[in-house]
C-alpha positions in Angstrom: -13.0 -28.8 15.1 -16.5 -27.1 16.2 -17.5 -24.6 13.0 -17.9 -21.3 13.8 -21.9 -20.7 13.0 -20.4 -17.0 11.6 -19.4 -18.3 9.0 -21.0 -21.1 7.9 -24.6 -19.4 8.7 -24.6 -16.9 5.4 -23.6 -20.1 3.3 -25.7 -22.4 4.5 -28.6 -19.9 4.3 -27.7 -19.2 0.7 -27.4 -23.0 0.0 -31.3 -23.2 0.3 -32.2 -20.5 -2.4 -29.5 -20.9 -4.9 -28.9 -23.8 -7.2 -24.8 -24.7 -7.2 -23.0 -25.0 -10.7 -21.7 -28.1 -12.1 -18.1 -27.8 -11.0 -14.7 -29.1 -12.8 -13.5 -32.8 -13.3 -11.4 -34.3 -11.0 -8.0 -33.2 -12.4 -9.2 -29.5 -12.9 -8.0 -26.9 -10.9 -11.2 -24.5 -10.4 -10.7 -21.4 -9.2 -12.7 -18.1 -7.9 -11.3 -15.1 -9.1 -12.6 -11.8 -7.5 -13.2 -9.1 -10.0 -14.8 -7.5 -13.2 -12.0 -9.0 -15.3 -8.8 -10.9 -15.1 -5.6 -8.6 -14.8 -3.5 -8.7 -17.9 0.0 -10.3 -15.8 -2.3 -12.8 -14.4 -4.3 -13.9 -16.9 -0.6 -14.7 -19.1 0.9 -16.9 -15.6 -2.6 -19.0 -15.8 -2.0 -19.3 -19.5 1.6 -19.9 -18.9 0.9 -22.8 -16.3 -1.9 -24.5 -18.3 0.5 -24.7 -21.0 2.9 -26.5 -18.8 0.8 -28.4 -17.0 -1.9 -30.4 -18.9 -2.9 -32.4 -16.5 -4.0 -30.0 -13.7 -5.8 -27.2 -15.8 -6.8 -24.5 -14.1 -10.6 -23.3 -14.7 -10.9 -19.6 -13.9 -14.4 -18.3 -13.1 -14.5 -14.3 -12.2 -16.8 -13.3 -9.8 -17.7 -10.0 -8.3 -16.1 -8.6 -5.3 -19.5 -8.4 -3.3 -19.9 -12.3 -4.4 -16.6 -14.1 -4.4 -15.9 -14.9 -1.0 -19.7 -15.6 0.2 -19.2 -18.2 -3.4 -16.3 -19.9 -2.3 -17.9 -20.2 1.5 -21.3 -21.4 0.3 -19.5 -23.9 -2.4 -17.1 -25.6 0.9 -20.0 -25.3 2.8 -21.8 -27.4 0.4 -19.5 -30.5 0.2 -18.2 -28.9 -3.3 -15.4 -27.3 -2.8 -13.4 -24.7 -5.7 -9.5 -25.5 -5.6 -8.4 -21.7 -4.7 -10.1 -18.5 -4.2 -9.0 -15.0 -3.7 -10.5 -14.2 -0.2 -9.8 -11.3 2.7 -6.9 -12.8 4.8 -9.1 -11.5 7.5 -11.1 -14.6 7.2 -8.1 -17.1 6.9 -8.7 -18.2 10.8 -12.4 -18.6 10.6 -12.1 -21.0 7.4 -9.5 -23.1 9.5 -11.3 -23.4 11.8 -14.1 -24.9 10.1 -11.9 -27.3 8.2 -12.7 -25.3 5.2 -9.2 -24.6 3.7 -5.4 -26.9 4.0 -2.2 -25.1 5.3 0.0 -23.6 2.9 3.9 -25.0 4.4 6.6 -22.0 3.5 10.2 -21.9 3.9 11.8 -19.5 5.8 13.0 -18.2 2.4 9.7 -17.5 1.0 8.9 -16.0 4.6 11.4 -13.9 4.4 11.3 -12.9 1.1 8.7 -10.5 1.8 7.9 -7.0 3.4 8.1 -7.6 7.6 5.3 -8.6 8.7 3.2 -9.4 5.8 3.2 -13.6 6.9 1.8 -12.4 10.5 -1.2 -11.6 8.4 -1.8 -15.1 7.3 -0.5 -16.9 10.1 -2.6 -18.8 12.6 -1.2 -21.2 15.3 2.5 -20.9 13.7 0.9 -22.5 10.2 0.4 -19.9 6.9 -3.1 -20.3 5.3 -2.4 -18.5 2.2 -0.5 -17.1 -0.2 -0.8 -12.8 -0.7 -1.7 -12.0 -3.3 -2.7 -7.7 -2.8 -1.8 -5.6 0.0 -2.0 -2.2 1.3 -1.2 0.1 4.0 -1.8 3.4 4.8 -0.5 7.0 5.3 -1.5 11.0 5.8 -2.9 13.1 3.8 -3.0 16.5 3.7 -4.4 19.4 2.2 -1.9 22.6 2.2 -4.4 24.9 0.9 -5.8 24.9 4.3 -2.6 24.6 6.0 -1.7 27.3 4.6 -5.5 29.5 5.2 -5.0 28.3 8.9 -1.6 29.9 9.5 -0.2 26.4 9.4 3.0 25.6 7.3 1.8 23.9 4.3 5.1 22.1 3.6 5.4 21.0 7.3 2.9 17.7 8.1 2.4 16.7 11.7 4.8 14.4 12.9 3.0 13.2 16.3 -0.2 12.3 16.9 0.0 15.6 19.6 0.4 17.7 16.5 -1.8 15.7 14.8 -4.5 17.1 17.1 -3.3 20.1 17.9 -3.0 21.0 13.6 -6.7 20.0 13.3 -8.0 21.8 16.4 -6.6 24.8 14.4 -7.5 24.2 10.8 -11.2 24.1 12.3 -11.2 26.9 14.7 -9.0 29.0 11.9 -10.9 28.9 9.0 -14.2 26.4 10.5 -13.6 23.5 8.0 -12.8 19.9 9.5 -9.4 19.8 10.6 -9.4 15.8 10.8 -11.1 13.3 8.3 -12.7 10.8 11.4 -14.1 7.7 10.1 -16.9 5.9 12.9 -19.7 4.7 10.5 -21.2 1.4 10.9 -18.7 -0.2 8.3 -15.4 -2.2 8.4 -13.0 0.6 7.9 -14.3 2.0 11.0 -12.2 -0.6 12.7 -9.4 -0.6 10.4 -8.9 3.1 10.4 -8.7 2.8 14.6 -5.9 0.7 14.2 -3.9 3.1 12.3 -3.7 4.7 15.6 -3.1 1.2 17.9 -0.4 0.5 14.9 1.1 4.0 15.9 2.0 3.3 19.0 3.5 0.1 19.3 0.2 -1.5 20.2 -1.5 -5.0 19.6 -4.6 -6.2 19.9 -3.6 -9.5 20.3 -0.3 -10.7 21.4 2.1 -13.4 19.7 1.1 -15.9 22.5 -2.8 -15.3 21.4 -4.1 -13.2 24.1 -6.3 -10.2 23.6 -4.0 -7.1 24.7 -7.0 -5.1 23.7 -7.0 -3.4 27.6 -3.3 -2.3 27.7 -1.8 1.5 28.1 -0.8 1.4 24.1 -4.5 0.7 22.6 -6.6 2.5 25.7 -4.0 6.2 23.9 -5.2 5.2 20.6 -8.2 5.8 21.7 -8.4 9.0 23.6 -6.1 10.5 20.6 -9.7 9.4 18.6 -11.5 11.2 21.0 -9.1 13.7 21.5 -9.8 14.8 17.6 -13.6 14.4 17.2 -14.3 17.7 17.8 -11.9 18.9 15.3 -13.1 16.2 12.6 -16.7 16.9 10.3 -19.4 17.1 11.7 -21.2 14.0 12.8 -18.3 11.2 12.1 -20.5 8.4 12.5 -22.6 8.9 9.4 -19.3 8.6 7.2 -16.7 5.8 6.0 -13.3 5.7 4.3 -13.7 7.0 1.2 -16.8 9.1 1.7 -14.3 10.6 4.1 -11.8 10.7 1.4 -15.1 12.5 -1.0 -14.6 15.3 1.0 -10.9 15.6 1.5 -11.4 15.7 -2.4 -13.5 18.7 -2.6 -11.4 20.5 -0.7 -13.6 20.5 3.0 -11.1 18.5 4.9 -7.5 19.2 7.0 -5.8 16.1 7.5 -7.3 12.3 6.1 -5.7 8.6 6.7 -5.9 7.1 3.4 -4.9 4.4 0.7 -2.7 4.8 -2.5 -6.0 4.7 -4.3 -6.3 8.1 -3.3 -3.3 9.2 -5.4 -4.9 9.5 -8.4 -7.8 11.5 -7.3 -6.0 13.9 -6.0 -3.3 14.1 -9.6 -6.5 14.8 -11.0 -7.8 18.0 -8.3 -6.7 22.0 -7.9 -5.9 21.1 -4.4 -2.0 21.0 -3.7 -1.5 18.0 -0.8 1.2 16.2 0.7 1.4 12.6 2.1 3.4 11.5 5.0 3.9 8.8 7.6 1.1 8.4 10.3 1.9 10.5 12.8 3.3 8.8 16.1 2.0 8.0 19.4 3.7 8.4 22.8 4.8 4.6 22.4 6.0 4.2 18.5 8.9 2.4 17.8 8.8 3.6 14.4 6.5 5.1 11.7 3.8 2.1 11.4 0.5 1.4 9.7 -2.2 -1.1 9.2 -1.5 -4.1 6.9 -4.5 -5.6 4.5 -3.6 -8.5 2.7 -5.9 -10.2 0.4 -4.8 -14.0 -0.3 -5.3 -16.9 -2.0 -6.9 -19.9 0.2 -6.3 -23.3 -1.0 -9.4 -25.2 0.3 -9.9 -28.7 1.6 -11.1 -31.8 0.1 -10.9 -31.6 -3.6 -8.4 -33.9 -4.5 -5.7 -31.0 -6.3 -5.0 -29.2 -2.6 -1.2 -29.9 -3.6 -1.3 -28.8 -7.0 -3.3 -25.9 -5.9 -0.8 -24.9 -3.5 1.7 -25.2 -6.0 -0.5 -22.9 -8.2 -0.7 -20.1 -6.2 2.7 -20.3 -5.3 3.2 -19.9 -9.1 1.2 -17.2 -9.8 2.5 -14.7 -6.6 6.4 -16.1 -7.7 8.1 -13.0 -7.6 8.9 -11.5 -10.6 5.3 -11.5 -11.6 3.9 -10.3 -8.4 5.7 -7.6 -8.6 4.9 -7.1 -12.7 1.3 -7.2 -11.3 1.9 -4.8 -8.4 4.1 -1.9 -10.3 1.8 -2.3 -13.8 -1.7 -2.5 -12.5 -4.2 0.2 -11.9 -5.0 -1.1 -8.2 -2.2 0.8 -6.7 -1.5 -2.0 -4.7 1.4 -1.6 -2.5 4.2 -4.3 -3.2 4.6 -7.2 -1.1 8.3 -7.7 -1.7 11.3 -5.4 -1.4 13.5 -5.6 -4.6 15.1 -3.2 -6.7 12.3 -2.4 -8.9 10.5 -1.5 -5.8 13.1 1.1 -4.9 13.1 2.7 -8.6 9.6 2.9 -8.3 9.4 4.9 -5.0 12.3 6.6 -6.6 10.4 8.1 -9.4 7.0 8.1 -7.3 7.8 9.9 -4.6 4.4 10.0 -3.2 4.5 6.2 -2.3 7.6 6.6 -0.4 5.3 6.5 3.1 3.0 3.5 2.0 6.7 1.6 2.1 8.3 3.1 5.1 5.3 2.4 7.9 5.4 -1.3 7.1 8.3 -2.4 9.2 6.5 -1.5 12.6 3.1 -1.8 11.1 0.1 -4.5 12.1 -2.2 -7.0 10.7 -5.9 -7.2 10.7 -5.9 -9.7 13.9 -7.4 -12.8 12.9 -10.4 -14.1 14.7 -12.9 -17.3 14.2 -15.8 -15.0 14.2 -14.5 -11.9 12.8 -17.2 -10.2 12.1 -18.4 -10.1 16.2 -14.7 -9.1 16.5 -15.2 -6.0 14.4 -19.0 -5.5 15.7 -17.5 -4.8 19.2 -14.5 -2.8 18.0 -16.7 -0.3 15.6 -18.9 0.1 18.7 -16.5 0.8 20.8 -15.1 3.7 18.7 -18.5 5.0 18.1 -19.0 4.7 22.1 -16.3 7.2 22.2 -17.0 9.4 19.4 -20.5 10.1 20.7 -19.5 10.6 24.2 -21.5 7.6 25.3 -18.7 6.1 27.0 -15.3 7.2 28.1 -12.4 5.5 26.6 -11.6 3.6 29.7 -14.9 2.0 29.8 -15.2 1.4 25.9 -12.0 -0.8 26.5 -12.8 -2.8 29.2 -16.2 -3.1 27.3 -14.6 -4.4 24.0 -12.4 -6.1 25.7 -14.4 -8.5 27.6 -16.7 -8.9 24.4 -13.8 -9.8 21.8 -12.3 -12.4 23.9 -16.2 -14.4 23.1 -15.1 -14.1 19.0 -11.2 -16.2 19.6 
């Protein structure tokens, strides 16, 4: 297959300044682990399977999050390849393309053993190529301080995107603080937070068959409900991503925010009294629905172990201990399986209750062979919109045309 110069172009360009490391005999198992430190549940499943498995050891070497993935790309690129790494699932479809990584064959039992829709993130062609390994999704936040200053009830969250807008149009004109938190910076959550609103309303930016449904009556209400709320939002929406968004929703100068479970704990830890709910809904929703990020583990291609690999990170996602890792770790990672430990846990943590619920009509992160064009094009068409530079109409048909270059 013809690499995808995306890519390979960072790696190869960090292949001429940086010297590689002497990598793991033959029967070693190497593997990049992104991070400061190993987590506790997976550092005793390593040590658990080295113990059992003498000879296919596997070599863990942490890396940084900023470094991992361009590592394990320049390493493949090189003709060296590590036996697993922990990379964005994002990026699963460009690394097949290139040859880089081997499919991952699942049964329909492992399919189905987790959340709906989490194997649609690693799926290309009908093939899985990974194994999740962290996952979240997304929900509303809001502030009933203000609800309350505004005239609003603050026990009563908007259920429609229509209220939605309507709720932040008077939280600003009520007591002149951002009704909406509106992320359109230069950044990838740009394009991920759009996609809360596509993921609302039964849309798809690219169908099961393949095709880019970018232009379609679903996605083109996503975005006018963006536009819809930028004058309600801070001030100059462009200049600000996730969690500076979040920053702000923290000190108390923000309505409404869509955000992680990572914002939890901030907020246990403020004066402000906030609520958390299900997206609100588009015209078109089937059900409440969200964005789904999976981070996985890529098994990659010509080391001689692929098969022991696979059966590695099979081993180390299994799930009792996925879920050990999920329910014990400070991540707040949102779990991958259903299971009765899941339920107790949203039992006695309420406030995760929407993280679960907006998975079963919720979305991937489409998977493209040059994703990075592919979220180029989508952040500048939300910023077209936010700035008034284009109307939503033309912003699609713009994007749209311009994506279908990044298959």
């Amino acid at each position: 297959m013809k690499p995808s110069t995306t890519l390979l172009a960072g790696a190869l360009a960090l292949l001429a300044t940086t010297a590689l490391p002497s990598m793991a005999s033959a029967a070693d198992i190497s593997f990049i682990y992104c991070g400061d430190q190993i987590d506790p549940v997976q550092d005793r499943t390593i040590k658990e399977w080295n113990t059992a498995n003498a000879d296919d050891q596997v070599k863990v070497e942490v890396v940084g999050w900023e470094q991992c993935q361009d590592k394990a790309t320049t390493l493949a690129a090189a003709g060296t390849p590590v036996g697993l790494a922990y990379v964005g699932s994002r990026t699963l479809k460009e690394f097949a393309q290139n040859d880089l990584i081997v499919p991952i064959p699942m049964s329909d039992a492992e399919k189905a053993s987790y959340f709906p829709n989490i194997v649609e993130t690693i799926t290309f062609e009908d093939k899985q190529w990974g194994v999740p390994v962290a996952f979240s999704t997304k929900a509303l936040f809001w502030n009933k301080d203000l609800f309350a200053k505004a005239g609003l009830d603050p026990e009563t969250p908007p259920k429609t995107w229509a209220e939605e807008i309507e709720f932040a149009k008077v939280i600003k004109e009520k007591t002149g603080i951002g009704g909406f938190g509106l992320v359109a910076k230069t950044f990838d959550n740009t394009m991920h937070q759009f996609l809360h609103w596509v993921y609302t309303n039964n849309g798809r930016i690219v169908d099961t068959e393949g095709n880019i449904t970018l232009d379609s009556p679903q996605v083109l209400a996503a975005l006018q409900a963006v536009k819809d709320i930028t004058p309600y939002s801070e001030e100059g929406p462009t200049a600000y991503e996730q969690n500076e968004v979040r920053a702000i929703f923290l000190d108390g100068k923000l309505g409404m925010i869509h955000n992680s479970t990572g914002a939890i704990p901030r907020l246990e830890g403020t004066k402000i009294q906030w609520g958390v709910a299900n997206l609100p809904l588009g015209p078109e929703a089937k059900g409440p629905g969200t964005l789904l990020i999976t981070d996985s583990l890529a098994v990659f291609s010509g080391t001689g172990v692929e098969d022991k690999a696979i059966e590695f990170a099979k081993f180390l996602t299994k799930p009792a201990t996925q879920e050990e890792y999920e329910l014990t770790g400070d991540d707040g990672l949102v779990p991958l399986r259903p299971s009765a430990n899941v339920d107790k846990y949203v039992a006695e943590h309420p406030a995760w209750k929407p993280f679960i619920d907006g998975i079963a009509f919720g979305g991937p992160e489409p998977l493209f062979t040059d994703y990075k064009g592919f979220q180029n094009a989508m952040i500048a068409m939300v910023q077209s919109v936010v700035t008034g530079q284009a109307t939503p109409e033309e912003a699609i048909k713009t994007a749209s045309a311009e994506i279908e270059r990044f298959r």
